[in-house]
C-alpha positions as CSV (number, residue, x, y, z in Angstrom):
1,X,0.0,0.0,0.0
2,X,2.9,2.3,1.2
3,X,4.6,1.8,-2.5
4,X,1.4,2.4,-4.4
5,X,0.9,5.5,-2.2
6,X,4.2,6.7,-3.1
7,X,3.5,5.7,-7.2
8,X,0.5,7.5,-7.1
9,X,2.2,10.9,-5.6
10,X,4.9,10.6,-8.1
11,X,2.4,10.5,-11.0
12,X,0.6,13.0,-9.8
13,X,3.6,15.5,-9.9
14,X,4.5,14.4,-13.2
15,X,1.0,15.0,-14.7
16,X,1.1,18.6,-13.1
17,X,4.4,18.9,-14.5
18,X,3.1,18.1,-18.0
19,X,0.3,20.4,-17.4
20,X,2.3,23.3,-16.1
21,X,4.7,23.3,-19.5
22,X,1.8,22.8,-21.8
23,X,0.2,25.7,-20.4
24,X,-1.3,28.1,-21.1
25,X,-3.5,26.4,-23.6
26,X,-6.9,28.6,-23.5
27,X,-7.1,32.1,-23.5
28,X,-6.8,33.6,-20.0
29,X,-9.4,36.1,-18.3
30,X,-7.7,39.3,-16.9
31,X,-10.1,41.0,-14.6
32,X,-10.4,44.5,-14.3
33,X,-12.1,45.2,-10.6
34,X,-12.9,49.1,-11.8
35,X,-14.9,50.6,-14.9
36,X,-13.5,51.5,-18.0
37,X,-11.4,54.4,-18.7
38,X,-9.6,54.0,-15.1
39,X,-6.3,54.1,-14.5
40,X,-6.0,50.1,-13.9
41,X,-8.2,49.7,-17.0
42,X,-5.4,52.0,-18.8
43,X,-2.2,50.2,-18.0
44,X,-3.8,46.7,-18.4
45,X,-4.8,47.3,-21.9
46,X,-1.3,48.6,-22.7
47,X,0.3,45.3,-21.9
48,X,-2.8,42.5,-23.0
49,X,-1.6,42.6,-26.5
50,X,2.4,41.9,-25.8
51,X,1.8,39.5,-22.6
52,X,-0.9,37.2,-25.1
53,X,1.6,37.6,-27.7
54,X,4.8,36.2,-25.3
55,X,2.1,33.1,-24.3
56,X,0.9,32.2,-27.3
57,X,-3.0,32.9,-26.1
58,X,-4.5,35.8,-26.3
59,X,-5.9,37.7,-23.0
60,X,-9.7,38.8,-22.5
61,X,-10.2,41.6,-20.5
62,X,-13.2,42.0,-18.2
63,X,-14.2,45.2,-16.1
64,X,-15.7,44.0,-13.2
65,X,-16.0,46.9,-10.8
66,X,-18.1,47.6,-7.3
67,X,-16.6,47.7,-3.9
68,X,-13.7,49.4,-4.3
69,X,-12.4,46.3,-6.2
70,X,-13.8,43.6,-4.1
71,X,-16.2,42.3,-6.8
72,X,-13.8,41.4,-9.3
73,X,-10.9,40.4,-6.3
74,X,-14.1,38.0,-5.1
75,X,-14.9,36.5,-8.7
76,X,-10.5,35.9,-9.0
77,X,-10.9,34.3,-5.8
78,X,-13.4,31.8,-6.5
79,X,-12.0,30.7,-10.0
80,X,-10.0,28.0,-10.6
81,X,-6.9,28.0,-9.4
82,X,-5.3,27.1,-12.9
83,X,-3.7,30.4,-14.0
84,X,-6.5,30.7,-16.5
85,X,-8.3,33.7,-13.9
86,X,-6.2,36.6,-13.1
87,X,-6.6,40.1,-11.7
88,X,-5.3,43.6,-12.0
89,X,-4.8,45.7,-8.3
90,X,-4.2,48.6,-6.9
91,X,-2.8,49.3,-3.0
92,X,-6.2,49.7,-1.7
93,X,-7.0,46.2,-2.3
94,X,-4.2,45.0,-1.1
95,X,-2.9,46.8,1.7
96,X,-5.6,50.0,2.9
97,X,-8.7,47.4,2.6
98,X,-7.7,44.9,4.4
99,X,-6.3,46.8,7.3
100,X,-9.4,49.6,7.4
101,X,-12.6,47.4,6.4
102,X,-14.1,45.1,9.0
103,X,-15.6,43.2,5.5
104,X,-12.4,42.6,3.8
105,X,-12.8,38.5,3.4
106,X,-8.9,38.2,2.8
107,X,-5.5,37.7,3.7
108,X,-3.4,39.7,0.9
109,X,-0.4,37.4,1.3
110,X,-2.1,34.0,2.1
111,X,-5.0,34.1,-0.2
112,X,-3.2,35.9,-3.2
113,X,-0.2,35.4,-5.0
114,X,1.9,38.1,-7.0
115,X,2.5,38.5,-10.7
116,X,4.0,41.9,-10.7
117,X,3.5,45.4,-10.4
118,X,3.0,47.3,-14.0
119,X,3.5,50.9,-12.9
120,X,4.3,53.0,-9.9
121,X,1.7,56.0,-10.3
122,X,1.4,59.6,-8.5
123,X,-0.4,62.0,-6.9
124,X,-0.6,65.7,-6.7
125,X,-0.2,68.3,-3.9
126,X,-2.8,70.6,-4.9
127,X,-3.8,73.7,-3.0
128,X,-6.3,76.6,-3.2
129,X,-5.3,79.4,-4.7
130,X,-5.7,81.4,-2.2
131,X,-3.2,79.8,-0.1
132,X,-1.1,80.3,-2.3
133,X,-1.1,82.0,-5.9
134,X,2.0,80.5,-7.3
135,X,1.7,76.8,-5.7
136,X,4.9,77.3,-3.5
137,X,5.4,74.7,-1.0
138,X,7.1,77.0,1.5
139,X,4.0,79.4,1.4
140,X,1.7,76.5,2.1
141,X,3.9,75.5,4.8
142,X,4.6,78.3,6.7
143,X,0.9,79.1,6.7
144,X,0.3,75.8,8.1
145,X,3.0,76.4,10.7
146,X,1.9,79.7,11.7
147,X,-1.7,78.0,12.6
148,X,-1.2,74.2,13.5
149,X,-4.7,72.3,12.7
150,X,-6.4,75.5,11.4
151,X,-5.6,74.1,7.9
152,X,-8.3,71.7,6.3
153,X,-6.9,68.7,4.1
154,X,-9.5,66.4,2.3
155,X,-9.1,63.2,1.1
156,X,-11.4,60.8,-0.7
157,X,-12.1,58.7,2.1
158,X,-11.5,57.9,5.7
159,X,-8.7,55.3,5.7
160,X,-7.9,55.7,2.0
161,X,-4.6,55.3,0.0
162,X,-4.8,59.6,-0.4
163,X,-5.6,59.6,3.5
164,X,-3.0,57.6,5.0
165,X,-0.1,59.1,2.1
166,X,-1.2,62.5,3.8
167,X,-0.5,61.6,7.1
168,X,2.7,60.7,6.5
169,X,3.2,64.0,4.2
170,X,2.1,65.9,7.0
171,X,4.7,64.3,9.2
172,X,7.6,64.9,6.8
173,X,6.5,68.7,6.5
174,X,6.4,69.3,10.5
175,X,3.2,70.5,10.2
176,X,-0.2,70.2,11.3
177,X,-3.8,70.3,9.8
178,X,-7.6,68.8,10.0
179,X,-8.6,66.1,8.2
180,X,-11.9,66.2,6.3
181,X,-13.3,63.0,4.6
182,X,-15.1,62.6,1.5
183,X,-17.4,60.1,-0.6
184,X,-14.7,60.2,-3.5
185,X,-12.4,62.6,-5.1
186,X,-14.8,65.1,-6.9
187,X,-16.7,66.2,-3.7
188,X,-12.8,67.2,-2.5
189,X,-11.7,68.8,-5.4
190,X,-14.8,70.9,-5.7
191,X,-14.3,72.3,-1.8
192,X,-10.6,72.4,-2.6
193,X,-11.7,74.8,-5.5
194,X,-14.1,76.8,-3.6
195,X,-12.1,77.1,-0.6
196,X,-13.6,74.9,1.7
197,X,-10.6,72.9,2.1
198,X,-6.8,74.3,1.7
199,X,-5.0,71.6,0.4
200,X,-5.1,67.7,-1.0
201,X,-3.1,64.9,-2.2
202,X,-4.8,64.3,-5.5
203,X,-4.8,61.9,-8.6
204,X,-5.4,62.7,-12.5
205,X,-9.1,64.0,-11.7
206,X,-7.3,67.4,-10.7
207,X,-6.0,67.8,-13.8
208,X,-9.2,69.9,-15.4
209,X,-9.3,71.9,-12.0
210,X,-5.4,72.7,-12.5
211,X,-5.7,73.5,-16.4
212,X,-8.7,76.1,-15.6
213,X,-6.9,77.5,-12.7
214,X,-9.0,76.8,-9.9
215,X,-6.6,75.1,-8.0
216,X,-2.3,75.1,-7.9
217,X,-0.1,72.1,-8.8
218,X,3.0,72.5,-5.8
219,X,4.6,69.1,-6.3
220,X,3.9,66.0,-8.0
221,X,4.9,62.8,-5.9
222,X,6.9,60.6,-8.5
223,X,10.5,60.1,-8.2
224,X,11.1,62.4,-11.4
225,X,8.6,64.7,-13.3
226,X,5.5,63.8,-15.8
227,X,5.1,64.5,-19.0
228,X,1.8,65.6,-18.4
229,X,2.5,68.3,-15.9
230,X,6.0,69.0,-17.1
231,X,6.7,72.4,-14.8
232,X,5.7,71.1,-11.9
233,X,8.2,70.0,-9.6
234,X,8.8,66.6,-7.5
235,X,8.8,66.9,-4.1
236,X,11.9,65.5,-4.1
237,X,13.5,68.4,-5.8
238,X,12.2,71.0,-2.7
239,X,13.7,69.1,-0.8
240,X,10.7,66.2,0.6
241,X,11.7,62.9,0.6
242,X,9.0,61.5,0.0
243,X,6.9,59.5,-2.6
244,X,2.9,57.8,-2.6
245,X,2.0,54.6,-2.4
246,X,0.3,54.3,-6.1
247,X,0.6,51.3,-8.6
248,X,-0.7,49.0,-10.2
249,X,-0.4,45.6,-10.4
250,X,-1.4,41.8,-11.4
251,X,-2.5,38.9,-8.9
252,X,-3.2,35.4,-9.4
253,X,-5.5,33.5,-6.8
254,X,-3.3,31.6,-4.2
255,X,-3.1,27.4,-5.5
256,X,-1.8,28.3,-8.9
257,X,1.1,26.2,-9.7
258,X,4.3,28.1,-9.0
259,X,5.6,27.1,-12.6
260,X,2.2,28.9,-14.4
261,X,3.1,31.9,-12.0
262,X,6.0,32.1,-12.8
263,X,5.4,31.6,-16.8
264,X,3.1,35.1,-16.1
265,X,5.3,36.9,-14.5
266,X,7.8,36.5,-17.1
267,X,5.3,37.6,-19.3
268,X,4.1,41.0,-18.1
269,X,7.9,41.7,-17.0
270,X,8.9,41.3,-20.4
271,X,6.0,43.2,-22.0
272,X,6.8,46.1,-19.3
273,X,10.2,45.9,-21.0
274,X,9.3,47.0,-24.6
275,X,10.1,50.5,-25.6
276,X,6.5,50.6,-27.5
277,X,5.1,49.2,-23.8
278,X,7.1,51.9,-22.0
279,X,6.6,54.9,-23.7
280,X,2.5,54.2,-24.0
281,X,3.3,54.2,-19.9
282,X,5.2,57.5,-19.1
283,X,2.1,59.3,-21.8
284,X,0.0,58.4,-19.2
285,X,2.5,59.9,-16.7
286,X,3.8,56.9,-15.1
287,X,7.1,55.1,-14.4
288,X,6.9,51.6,-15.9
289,X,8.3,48.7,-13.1
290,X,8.3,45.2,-13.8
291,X,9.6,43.5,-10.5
292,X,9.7,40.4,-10.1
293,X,7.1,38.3,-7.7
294,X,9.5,38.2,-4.7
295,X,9.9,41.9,-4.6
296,X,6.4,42.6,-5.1
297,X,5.2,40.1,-2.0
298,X,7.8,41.9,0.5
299,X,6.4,45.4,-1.0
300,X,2.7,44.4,0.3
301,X,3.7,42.6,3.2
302,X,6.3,46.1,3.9
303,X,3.5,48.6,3.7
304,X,1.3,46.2,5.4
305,X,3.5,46.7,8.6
306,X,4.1,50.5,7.9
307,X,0.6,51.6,7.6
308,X,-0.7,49.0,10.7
309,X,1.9,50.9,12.5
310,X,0.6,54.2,12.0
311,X,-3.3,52.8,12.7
312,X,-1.5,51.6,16.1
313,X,0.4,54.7,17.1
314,X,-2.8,56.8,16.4
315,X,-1.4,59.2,13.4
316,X,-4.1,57.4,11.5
317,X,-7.3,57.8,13.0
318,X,-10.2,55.5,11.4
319,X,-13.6,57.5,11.4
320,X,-16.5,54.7,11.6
């Protein structure tokens, strides 16, 4: 009995084997867990084309958005765990969910493995004009300084990506100011533009609200400038080390063979590697990545840590 156990495991790895070297042999489903037009919509149709080409099978691409994400993370979940269902992500559903939603089903690094990231993204330090006319950082600061907490920030959500990034902004500044939540990032930007509010971190929504003049571009939070907002500075060049939490990435559900991971992540990493690939990326305004699934694990479980810290230490404060 022990020697047919033993048979029977061995053939078992070997049929897997075959399976995992003749795969992929269908197309493969890459789920989009926000609506069309979006930013993880944006970069995954970029790369679809070049990563099907590399495979040999073409990918289909399904928006499946609601709940910041969770409906298409919930649909990944529950496919099969053959490679053939994948998923495109974003921090909030893997690290700012799961640590600020008493719903959030899932364990990021247990129930999840990682493909890569595509793209590290940005925001924008916007402020009213009124605070200051030319966007100068050491106007908005010393304003700040000269009243701690007078200052309303906004952000577009209690707990979110834009909310914990300010926190630890504010922190690097030395300064203090009031945080007010929204339902989203146009209710913000329209107080940030009327005066309500002094000052955001903000995404590419701003970007009409900057163009008409209604608010001030100070710093953009990438590690070098975008083509899209050429003048505007990093905050790295006045002098802020600092830079967002913003990309996007691709997940697989946890039980996919290591060798079909693998065969994706190779894959995207060299799609992400084309010149055609990359410069379709920094148009957008992004900073193409491509690292490999090791790095990307230690990144979520990393921020994981770094954000639960601040939720512990009380910089973050969670409104119900």
């Amino acid at each position: 009995m022990t020697y047919l156990k033993k048979a029977l495991a061995v053939l078992a790895l070997a049929v897997a084997g075959s399976a995992s070297a003749a795969w992929p042999e269908k197309p493969i489903t890459l789920l989009i867990p926000f609506p069309p037009g979006g930013l993880a919509d944006a970069v995954s149709r970029s790369l679809a084309e070049e990563v099907g080409r590399t495979l040999g099978q073409p990918l289909i691409l399904e928006n499946r958005p609601g709940a910041n994400g969770r409906i298409g993370l919930e649909q990944m979940a529950r496919a099969p765990k053959d490679g053939y269902t994948i998923a495109a992500t974003v921090p909030g559903m893997l690290i700012f969910q799961p640590l600020t939603e008493k719903t959030y089903k899932f364990d990021p690094l247990k129930d999840f493995e990682p493909i890569t990231i595509a793209v590290d993204t940005y925001n924008v330090l916007v402020t009213n004009p009124r605070v200051s006319a030319t966007g100068d950082l050491r106007e908005l600061v010393a304003k700040a300084k000269a009243q701690p907490g007078a200052m309303n920030y906004g952000t577009p959500g209690s707990g979110s990506s834009f909310h914990f990034n300010t926190v630890v902004l504010l922190d690097k500044l030395g300064i203090k100011a009031t945080h007010v939540s929204y339902k989203g990032e146009a209710p913000a930007l329209i107080d940030l533009a009327g005066g309500s509010i002094e000052f955001m971190l903000a995404g590419q929504s701003a970007r009409p609200y900057i163009q008409d003049g209604k608010i001030k571009p100070i710093a953009v939070t990438s590690r070098q400038r975008v083509g899209i907002l050429p003048n505007v500075p990093t905050l790295s060049e006045l002098g802020v080390d600092f830079k967002t939490d913003g990309w996007v990435g691709f997940i697989a559900p946890a039980g996919v063979p290591k060798a079909v991971l693998d065969r994706l992540s190779e894959a995207f990493r060299a799609a992400i590697k084309l010149p055609k690939v990359r410069e379709q990326i920094a148009t957008m305004g992004y900073e193409p990545v491509g690292n490999s699934r090791e790095e990307f694990r230690s990144l979520v479980k990393d921020r994981l840590e770094h954000y639960r810290a601040l939720i512990r230490s009380g910089s973050v404060k969670l409104e119900e």
